[in-house]
N, C-alpha and C positions, 0 to 999 in steps of 0.2 A: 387547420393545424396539421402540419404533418413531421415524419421523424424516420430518421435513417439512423440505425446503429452502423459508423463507422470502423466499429473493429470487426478488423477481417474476418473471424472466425467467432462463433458462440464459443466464447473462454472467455478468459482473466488474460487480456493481450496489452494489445496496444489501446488502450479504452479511451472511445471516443464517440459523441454522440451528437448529430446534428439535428436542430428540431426551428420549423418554421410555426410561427405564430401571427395572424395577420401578414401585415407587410416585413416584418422584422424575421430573419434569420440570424442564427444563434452556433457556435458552437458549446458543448460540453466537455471540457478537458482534450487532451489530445497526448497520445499516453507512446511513449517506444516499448516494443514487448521485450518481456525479461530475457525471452531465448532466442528470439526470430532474428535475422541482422540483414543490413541493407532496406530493402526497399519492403522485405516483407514484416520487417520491426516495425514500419510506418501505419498509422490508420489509413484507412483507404481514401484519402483526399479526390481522388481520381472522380466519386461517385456526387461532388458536390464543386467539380472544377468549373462551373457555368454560374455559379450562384455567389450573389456579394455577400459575405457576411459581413454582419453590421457587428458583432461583441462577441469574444472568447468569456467562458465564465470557467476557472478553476477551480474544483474542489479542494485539490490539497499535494502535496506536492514529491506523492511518492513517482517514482519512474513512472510506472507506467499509466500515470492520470495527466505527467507535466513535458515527458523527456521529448517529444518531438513539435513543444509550443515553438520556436526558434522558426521551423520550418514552416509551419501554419503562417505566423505570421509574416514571412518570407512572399507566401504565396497570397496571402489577402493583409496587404500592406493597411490597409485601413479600417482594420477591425480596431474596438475597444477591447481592453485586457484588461478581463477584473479579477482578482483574489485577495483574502486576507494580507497584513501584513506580513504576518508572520511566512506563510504559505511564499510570498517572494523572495522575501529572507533565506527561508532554505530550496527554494527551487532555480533561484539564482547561484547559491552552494555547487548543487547536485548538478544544473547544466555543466557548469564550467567542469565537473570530473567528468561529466560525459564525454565532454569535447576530448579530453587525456586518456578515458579510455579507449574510446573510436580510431585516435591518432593513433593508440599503441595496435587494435584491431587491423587497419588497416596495412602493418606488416605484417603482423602474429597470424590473419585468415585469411590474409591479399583480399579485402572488401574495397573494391576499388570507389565507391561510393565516401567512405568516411573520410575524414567527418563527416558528418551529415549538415554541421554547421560549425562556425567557430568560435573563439575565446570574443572575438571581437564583436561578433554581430550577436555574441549572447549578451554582452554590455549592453549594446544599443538596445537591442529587446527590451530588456530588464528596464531600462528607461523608460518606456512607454506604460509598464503596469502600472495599472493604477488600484491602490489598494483600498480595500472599504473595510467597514468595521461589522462586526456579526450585527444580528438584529438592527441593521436601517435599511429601511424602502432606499433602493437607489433606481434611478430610472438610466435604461439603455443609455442615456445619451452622460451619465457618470456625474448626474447629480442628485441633491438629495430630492426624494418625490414626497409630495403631500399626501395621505393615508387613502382619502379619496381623489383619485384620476383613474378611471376606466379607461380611457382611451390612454394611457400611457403603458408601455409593454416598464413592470418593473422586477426589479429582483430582490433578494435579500438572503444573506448565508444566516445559515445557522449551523451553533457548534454540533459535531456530527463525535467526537468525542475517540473517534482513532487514531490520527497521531496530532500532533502540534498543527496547530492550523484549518485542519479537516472542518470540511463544511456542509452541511447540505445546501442545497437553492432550491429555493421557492419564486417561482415567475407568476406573473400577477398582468395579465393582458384582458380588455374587451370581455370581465367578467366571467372569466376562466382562469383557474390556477391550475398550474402543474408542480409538481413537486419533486427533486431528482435527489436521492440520499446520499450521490457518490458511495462513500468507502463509512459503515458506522457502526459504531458500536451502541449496543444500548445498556452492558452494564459499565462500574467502577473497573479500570486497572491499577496497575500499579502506582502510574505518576497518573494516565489519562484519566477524566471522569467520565462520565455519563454521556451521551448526548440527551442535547435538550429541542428534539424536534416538534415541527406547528402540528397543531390537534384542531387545527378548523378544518373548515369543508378542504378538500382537496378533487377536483374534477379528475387528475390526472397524476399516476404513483408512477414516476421511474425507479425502476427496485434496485439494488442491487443482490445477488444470489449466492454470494462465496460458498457460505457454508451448510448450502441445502442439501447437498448429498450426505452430512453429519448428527444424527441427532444428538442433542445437551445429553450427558452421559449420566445415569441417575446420581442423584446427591451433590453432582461437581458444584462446588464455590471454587469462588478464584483462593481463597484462603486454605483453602484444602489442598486445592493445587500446589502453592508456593509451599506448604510444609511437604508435601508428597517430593517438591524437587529438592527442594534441602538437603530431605533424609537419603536421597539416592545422591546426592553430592558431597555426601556423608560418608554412605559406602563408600562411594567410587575411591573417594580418598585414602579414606582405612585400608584398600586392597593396593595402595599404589600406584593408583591412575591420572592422570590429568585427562580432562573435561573440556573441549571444545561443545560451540554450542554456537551452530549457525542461525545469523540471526540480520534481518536489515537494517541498514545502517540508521533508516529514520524510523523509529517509532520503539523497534523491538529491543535494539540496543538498550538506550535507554529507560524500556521497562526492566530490561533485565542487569541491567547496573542497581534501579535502585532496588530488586529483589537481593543481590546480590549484600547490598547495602544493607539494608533491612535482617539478613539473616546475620550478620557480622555482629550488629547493632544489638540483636536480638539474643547473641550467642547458641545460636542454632549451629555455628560455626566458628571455627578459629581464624584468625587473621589468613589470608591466602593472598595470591597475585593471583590480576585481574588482565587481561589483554584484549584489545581493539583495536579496529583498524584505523586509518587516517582521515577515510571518510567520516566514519563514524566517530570519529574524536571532533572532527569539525562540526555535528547536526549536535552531539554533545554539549559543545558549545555553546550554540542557539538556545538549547533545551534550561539552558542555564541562565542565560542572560537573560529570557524572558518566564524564570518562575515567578518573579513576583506582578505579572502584569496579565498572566493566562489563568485558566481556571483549569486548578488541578491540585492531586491529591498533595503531600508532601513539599508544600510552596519553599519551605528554609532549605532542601536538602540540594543543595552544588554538588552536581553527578561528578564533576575533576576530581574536585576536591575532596570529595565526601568518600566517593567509590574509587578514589586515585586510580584509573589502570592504567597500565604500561600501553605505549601505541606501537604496531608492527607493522612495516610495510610490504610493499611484493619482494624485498632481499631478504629483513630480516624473518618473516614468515618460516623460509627454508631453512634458517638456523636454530631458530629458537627450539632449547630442550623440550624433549618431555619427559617432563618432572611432573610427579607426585604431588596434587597440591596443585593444583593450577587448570584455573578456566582461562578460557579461549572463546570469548564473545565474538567471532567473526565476520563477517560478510562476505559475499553474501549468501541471506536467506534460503535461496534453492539453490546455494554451492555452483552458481552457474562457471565452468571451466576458466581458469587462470584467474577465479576470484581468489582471497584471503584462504575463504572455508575452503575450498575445493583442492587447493594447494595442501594446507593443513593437514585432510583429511587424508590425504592420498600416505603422507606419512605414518598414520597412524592405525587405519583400516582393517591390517592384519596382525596389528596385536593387540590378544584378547585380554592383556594389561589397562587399558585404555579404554576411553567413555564418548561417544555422541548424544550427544541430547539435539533431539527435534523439537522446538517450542512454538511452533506457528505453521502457516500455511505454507506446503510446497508443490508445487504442479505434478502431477504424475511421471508429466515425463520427462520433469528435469532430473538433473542427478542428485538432488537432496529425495525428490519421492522414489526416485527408483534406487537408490540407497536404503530409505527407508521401511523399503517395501520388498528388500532381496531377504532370504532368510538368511539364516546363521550359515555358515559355511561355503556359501551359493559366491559365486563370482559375480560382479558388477564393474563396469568400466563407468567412472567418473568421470573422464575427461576421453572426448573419440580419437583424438592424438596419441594418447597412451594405450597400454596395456590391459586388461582386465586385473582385480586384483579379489584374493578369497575374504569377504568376511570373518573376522575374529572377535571385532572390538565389540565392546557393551554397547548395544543400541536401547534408546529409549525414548517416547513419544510424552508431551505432555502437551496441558491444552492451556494456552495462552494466547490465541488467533484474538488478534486485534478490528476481528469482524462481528458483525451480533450476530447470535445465534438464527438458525432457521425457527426455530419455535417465537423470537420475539419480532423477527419480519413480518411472520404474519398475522402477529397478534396485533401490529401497530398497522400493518393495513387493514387489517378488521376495523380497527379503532375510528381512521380516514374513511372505510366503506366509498372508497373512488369509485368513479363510473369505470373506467380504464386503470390497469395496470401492465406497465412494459419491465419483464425483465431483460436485466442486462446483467455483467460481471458475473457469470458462472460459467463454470465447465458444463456440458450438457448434459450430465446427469443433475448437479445442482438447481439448474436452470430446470429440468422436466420434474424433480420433486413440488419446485415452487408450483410451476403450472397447476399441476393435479389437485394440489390440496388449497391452492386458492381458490382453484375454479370448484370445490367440493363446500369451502365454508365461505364462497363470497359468491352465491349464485347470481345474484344481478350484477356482477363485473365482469369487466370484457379483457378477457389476462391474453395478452400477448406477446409472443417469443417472435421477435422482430430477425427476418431472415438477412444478415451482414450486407449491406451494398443496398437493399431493396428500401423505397420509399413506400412509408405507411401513412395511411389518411387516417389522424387522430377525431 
């Protein structure tokens, strides 16, 4: 059994994991990084260009788990493509704006590379997935398997409970399991539930790390949270302000429409206008069409219809008021240059009329963390094309990361007690907190922090 972490750097990139079992190699998602472009947004393919893969498995279909599948498949024409329905649903969405944003990139940064793929060859792609349902054995070759087969390499998603679709995989080979979390959550959110991951033997934990460098803040519930945002959208309004609140188009958005919903509902607030982008009006969609078939909080509530917001694109962005009374659910998430947010913000930054809310994860060194992370009055450049501009506006941080905490990672790897554990998906402080304190409360496990490109013998 061996395994290469194909993203380039120990981070939150382009996530991508190659892992041999037996005769069968496999990839694990294959993810474009949120900031990197050209060739260094790709996973490192380069370190497995001599090897057939025989099956892609997707966990879920945020960018940087789905955005460079078009290209994998490109290059290993005969792999098998498996993820949820839903997960192709909206990753079939999300390529096709790729393809629109790369086209618009490759004037906007002269990336002579992009697209990287096209509107068309992401159809034909999208063809070939083949979608499975959570909890069934399915074997490599995309049928159902019988409970017992040792000699058959198999899989099975389970719901991982971070956004629509999100999965874990559990592979089941030659009387060895390994087990890969992707991207999960292990409490309730707003619309997401829980995930529901396997509690048998597990030989083998693919972790992932987001939020190890964080510990759970004492007391925090998510219900304490959503009132804590309320009441500062509360203020914000009584002083005059309107409220941007960068957020991703899949997952975040629509937690944060139906908090939005829910405080209206609840009269924690008065009627307000809501606004999103075009992305995010389209995952909105998804999000809708299938409450009554997914497992999730609030199954009746139609995000359109229920949370109506207004949709803004890259024109109207530059015009719309700011007014008193008004969120601004944007994208994207870590504000990355000539997004929604990062447009928005740039309007708004230096007057200390006006509100940012942080609600999720943003990389340090994109322009949402290093935003978030300038003080009061301190200069920050948002975009490297522009200007530096002074801090004035209201900034504020709350905790609604659609990842599980570091305390409940390792509570449920204690729980598995694997022979092996590989973390992936962290920044390397996240990633060296996990190290230390599993290898402190899992003394007979072998935790390994897999060096980007290098093949490990599991």
């Amino acid at each position: 059994m061996k395994f290469i972490n194909l993203t380039r750097r120990t981070e939150i990139g382009a996530n991508s994991y190659y892992i041999e079992i037996g005769p069968h190699r496999l990839v694990l998602d294959c993810g474009m990084h949120p900031k990197n472009v050209g060739e260094d947004g790709l996973p490192d393919f380069k370190a497995i260009a001599d090897r057939k893969i025989e099956a892609v498995l997707i966990s879920h279909a945020h960018q940087d788990h789905i955005g460079t599948l078009p290209v994998l498949m490109r290059r290993f024409s005969n792999a098998r493509i498996f993820m949820t329905e839903a997960t192709a649903e909206i990753g079939n969405t999300l390529l096709h704006n790729s393809v629109n944003v790369m086209t618009r990139q490759r004037e906007e940064i002269r990336e002579p590379l992009y697209p990287l793929f096209t509107h068309r060859e992401t159809d034909r792609a999208s063809e070939r997935w083949r979608w499975c349902p959570v909890r069934q054995r399915i074997s490599i070759f995309g049928e159902r398997a019988a409970q017992r087969e040792p000699d058959v390499l198999t899989f099975e998603f389970f719901d991982a409970g971070h956004v629509l679709g999100s999965t874990g995989i559990l592979l089941r080979a030659e009387s060895q399991t390994v087990f890969y979390t992707g991207d999960v959550n292990f409490d309730d959110q707003t619309i997401m539930e829980a995930a529901v991951f396997p509690e048998e033997k597990i030989d083998i934990l693919i972790m992932e790390c987001t939020r190890g460098d964080h510990a759970k803040p004492p007391g925090w519930t998510r219900a304490g949270e959503e009132r804590r945002l309320a009441e500062a959208i509360a203020s914000a309004f009584e002083r005059g302000s309107c409220v941007l609140i960068p957020v991703f188009a899949l997952g975040k958005t629509q937690e944060i429409l139906a908090m939005l919903y829910k405080f209206r509902r609840e009269r924690f607030l008065p009627e307000f206008p809501i606004y999103i982008g075009g992305l995010s009006s389209k995952m909105t969609d998804i999000y809708d069409r299938r409450a009554h078939v997914t497992r999730r909080q609030l199954p009746r509530l139609q995000l359109r219809r229920d949370a109506a917001p207004f949709i803004l694109n890259d024109e109207t962005v530059r015009d719309a008021p700011l007014r008193a009374g008004r969120i601004y659910a944007l994208s994207s998430g870590m504000m990355i240059p000539k997004t929604l947010s990062n447009i928005f913000a740039q309007r708004l930054i230096e007057n200390p009329q006006h509100s940012i809310f942080f609600v999720g994860y943003a990389n340090p060194e994109s322009p949402a963390g290093l935003l978030r992370d300038t003080p009061p009055g301190s200069k920050v450049a948002l975009d490297p094309d522009g200007s530096t501009q002074r801090v004035r506006c209201n900034i504020q941080q709350f905790q609604f990361s659609a990842h599980a905490t570091r305390e409940a990672l390792v509570d449920y790897a204690k729980r598995l007690s694997p022979r092996k554990i590989v973390l992936v998906h962290g920044d390397p402080p996240a990633v060296e907190w996990m190290r230390v304190k599993l290898n402190a409360d899992l003394p007979g496990a072998d935790v390994i922090v897999p060096t980007p490109g290098v093949e490990v013998e599991l």
